[in-house]
N, C-alpha and C positions, 0 to 999 in steps of 0.2 A: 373399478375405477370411477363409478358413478354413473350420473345419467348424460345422455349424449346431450352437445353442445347446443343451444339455439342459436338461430340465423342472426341473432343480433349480437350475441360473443364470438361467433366468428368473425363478423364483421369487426370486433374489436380487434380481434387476433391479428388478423390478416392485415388491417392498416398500421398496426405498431410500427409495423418496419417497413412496408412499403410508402407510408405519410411524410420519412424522414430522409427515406434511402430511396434513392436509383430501382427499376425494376426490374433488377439485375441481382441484385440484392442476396437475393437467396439461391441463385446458382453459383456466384460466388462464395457461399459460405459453407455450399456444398463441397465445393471442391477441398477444402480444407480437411485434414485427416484427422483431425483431432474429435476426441471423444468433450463434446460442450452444448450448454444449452442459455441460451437469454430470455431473459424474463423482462417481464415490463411492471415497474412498482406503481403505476398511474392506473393501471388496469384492477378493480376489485379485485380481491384474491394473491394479488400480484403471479399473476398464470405465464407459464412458459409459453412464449411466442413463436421459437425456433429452437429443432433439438435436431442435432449433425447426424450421418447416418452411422457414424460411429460411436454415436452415444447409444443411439436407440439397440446395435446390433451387442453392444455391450451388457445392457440391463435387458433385453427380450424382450421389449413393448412394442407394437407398431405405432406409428407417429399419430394417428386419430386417437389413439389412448394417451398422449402424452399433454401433446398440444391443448392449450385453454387449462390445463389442470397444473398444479399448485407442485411446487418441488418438494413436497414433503409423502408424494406418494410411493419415493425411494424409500424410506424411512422405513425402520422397524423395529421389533422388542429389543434388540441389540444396541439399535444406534447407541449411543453416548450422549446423553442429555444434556453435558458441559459441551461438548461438541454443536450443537443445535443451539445453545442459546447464544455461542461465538459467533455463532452465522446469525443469529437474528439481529446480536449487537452492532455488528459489522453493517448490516443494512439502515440501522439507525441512524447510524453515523455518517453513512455514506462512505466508507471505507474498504480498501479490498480486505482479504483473509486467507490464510492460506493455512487448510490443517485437512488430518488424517478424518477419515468419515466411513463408518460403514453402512453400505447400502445392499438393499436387496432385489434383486431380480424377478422380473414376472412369474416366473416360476419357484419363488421361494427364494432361492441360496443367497446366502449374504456375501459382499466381497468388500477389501476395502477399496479405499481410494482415496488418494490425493486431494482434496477438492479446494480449489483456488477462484474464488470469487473477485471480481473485479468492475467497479461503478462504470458505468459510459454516461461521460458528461455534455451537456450542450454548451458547446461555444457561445455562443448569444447569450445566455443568460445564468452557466454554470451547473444547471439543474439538475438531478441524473434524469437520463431517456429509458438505461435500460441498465441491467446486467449481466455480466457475463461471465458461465461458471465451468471450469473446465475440470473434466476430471478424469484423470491418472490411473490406471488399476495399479495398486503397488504389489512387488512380486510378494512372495510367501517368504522368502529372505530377509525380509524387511522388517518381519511381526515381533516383536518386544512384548512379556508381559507384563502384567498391571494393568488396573481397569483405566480409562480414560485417555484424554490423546496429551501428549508432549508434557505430562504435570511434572516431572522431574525435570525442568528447564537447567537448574544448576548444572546436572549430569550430563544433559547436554551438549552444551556448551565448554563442559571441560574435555569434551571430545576431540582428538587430536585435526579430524578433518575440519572442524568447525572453529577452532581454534587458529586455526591462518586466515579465519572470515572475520570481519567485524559487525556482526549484526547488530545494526541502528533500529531496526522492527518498522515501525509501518508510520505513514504519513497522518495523524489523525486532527481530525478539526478542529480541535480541544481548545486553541486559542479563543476560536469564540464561543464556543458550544456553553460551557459554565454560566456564560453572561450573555447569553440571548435565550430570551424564554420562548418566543416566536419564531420562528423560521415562516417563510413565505409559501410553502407546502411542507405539509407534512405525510411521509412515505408509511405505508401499512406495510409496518416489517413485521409485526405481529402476522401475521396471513402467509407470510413464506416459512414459516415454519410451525408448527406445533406450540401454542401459547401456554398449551399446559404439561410443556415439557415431557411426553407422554415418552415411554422406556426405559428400559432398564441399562445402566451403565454396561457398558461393554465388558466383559471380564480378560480383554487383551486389546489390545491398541497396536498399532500399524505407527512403524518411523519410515517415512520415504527418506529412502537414499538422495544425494546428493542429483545425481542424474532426470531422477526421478521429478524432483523439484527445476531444475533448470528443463524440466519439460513442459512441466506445468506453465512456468516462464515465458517459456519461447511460444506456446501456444497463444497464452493471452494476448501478447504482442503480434502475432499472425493474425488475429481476429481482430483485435483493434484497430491494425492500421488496414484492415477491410475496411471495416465499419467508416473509420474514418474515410477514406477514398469514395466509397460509395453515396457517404452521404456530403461530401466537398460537387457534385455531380448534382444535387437539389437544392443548393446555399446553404442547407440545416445541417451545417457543420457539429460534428461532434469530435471529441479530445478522447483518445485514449491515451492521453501522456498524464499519468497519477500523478499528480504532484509536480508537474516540470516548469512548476513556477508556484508562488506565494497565494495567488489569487484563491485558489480554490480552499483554503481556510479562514476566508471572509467573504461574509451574506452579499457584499458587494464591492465594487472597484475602487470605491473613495478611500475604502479601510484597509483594502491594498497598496495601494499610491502612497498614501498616506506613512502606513509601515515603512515600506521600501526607501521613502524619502527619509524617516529617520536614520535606518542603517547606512545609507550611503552618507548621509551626512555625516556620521559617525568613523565610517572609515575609512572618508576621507580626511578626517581628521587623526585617525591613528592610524594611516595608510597602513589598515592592516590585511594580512593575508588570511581571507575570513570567509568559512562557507559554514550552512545552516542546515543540518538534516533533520527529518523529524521526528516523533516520538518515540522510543524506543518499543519491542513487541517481540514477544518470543512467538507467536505464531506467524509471523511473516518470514518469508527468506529476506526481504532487503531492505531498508533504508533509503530512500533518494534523497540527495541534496534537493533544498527548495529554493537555496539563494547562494552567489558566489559573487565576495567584492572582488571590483577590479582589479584589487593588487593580486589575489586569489588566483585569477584569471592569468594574470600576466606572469604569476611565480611559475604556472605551471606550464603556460604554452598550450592550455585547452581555452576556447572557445567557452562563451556561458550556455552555450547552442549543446556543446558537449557534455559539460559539466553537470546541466539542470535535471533532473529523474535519475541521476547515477547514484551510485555506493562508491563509498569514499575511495575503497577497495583499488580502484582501478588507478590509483596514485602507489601503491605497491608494485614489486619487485621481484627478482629473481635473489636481491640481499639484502632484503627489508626483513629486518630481524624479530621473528616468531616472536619471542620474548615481548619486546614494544606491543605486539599487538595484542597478546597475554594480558597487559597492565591495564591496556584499554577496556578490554572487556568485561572487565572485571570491576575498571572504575565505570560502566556502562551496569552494569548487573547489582551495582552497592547506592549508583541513582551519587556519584562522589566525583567530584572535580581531578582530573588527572593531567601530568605533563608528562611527558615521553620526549628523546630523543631519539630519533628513525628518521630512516633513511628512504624519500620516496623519488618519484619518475617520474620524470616530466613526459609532453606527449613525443618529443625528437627523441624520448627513451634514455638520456643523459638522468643521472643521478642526481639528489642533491641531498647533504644533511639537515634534517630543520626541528626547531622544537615546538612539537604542537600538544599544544593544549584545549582538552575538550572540558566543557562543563554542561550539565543540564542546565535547563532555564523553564522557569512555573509561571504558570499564567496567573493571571488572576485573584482566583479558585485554589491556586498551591498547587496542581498537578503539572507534572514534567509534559511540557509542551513541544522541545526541542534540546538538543547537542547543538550546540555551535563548538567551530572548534577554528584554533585562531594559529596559524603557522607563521615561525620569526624563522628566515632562512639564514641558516649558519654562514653565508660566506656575503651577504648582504652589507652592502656598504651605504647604503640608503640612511640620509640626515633623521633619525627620531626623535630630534629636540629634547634629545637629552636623558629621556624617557627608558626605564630599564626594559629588558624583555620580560619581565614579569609583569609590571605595570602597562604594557601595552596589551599583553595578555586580559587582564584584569578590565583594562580599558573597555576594550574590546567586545567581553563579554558582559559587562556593563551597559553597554550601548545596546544590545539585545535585547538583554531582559529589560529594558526603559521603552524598545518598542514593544514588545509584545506584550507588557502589562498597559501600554497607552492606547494600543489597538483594542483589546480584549474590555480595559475599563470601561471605553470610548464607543465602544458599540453597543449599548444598552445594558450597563452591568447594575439599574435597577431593577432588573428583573431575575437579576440574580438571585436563587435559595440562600 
């Protein structure tokens, strides 16, 4: 595991988390049963700061071998090298990730695991503090072969369990990322993993089950809103709500404001019923909406308090028709503008029919930034000046893609490649 730590990286160690958090901190995170570890990307190395007792009891290290050293000491001739450089681009981005990983244990044996990375952002100033990487062992039920994790996405997806999901994929920065050549720190994601991709592809790959993944889920979300509670106790407030607002895919608040003010002005002029998820991603389980207009709000009888980090998902039903959501996925996976009539739920759990229309929208740079997707409710009697449902539609998505190419242009796109 190398050589032991000096008195002045532990010292680093040790205040990552007690400089931010409460000194409670870490009996709290004990208490938690999940198998996870945080790391701090400000720290050289980017070194694990905190490893559960159910991680360590899982891989056979004691916590002096883990702690201050580099998450890639899981790593072995087996790992997956496409695997490995997803997590490094994931830390570049500042993005979570969620995929199949095999790891090996102090004593040799390899096993897989789920492993689902997730940023910890500071409130004050958006920055990441930390990360936090939980991981899953998945059963031997699970094992699929072929070398590498999830590359038959198509097959997938035309899975019948995942086929009543709409996977939107993962929330990424990409609006401004093409056209900002500077960020204000820049994070050593190179150092969390192996920069010279070292192993051999795995010669079988691991699918977590459905369960499997909504565990992963449920943990990250247990740990987060620790984290957060503990550190709301210091004022060094930190978010673990990914995505549950617009902010955190602009370097600052003006080009947030700024965004937001164009879309509402937009639909309040096409009062249209109009939410915004973000970039689509076959290794994530889910999508969160990042914006929901008012009429959005009001169609549905959720809150934007409710609405914000969700998957569209939870506007479905017990007769929201498989097929519809078939057509979506499909116009999600072709990167192709689609209409669908279905039938979703409001939060009073009443029905209603509406036809919704999703489209991609590119930034800048031409890469798909966002879905937006713009609901005309069927029984609606609301004045549209005359305006068809298609062209509101159109409207709609118009107005989108005017902000998020005026944001992304707007934010230094001479320093675009």
């Amino acid at each position: 595991m190398g050589s032991e730590l000096g008195p002045g990286r532990l010292s680093l160690i040790d205040e990552s988390l007690s400089s931010r958090y409460s000194e409670w901190i870490r009996e709290a995170l004990e208490e938690l049963p999940d198998n996870f570890l945080i790391t701090d990307p400000s720290i050289s190395g980017h070194p694990i700061v905190f490893a559960s007792s159910g991680f360590l009891k899982m891989c056979g290290y004691p916590r002096e071998e883990v702690l201050g050293r580099n998450g890639r000491v899981f790593q072995g001739p087996g790992t997956d090298r496409r695997s490995v450089s997803e997590i490094r681009e994931a830390i570049r981005q500042e993005r979570s990730v969620q995929i199949s990983l095999l790891n090996y244990r102090k004593d040799g044996t390899p096993y897989w695991v789920l492993f689902h990375l997730c940023p910890v952002f500071g409130k004050e100033d958006g920055r990441v503090t930390h990360f936090v990487s939980v991981q899953v062992p998945i059963s031997t039920n699970s094992r699929v072969s072929g070398s590498g994790f999830w590359r038959n996405w198509s097959d997938m997806v035309g899975d019948s369990s995942i086929m009543r999901e709409i996977v939107f994929g993962s929330c990424r920065r990409e609006v401004c990322l093409d056209s900002v050549g500077d960020l204000s720190r820049s994070i050593p994601f190179d150092s969390y993993v192996d920069s010279d991709n070292r192993g051999l592809e795995a010669e079988e790959s691991c699918e977590a089950s459905d369960s499997e993944k909504q565990k992963a889920a449920t943990a990250i979300n247990n740990i987060l809103s620790t984290l957060t509670h503990y550190s709301e106790l210091t004022g060094k407030v930190v978010t673990g709500k990914r995505c549950s607002s617009i902010g955190i895919f602009f370097p600052n608040c003006s080009d947030h404001t700024a965004f937001r003010k164009i879309l509402e002005s937009f639909s309040r002029m096409l009062r249209g019923h109009m939410f915004i998820s973000g970039r689509t991603d076959p290794y994530l389980h889910d999508m969160p909406i990042v914006y929901a207009s008012d009429a959005f709000v009001k169609l549905t009888g959720y809150s934007k308090h409710e609405v914000l980090g969700r998957n569209c998902r939870f506007l479905q039903g017990p007769n929201t028709d498989v097929e519809a959501i078939c057509q979506i996925r499909e116009g999600i996976e072709t990167a192709q503008p689609c209409t669908v009539h279905i039938l979703n739920y409001r939060k009073d759990g009443s029905s209603f029919w509406n036809f919704l229309h999703i489209s991609p929208v590119r930034n800048a740079s031409g890469k798909i930034a966002f879905y937006v997707g713009v609901q005309i409710d069927e029984g609606s009697k609301d004045d549209h000046r005359g305006l068809s449902q298609e062209m509101r539609q159109l409207g709609a998505v118009g107005a989108v893609k005017v902000a998020v190419r005026s944001s992304s242009m707007g934010v230094g796109s001479s320093s675009k490649s």
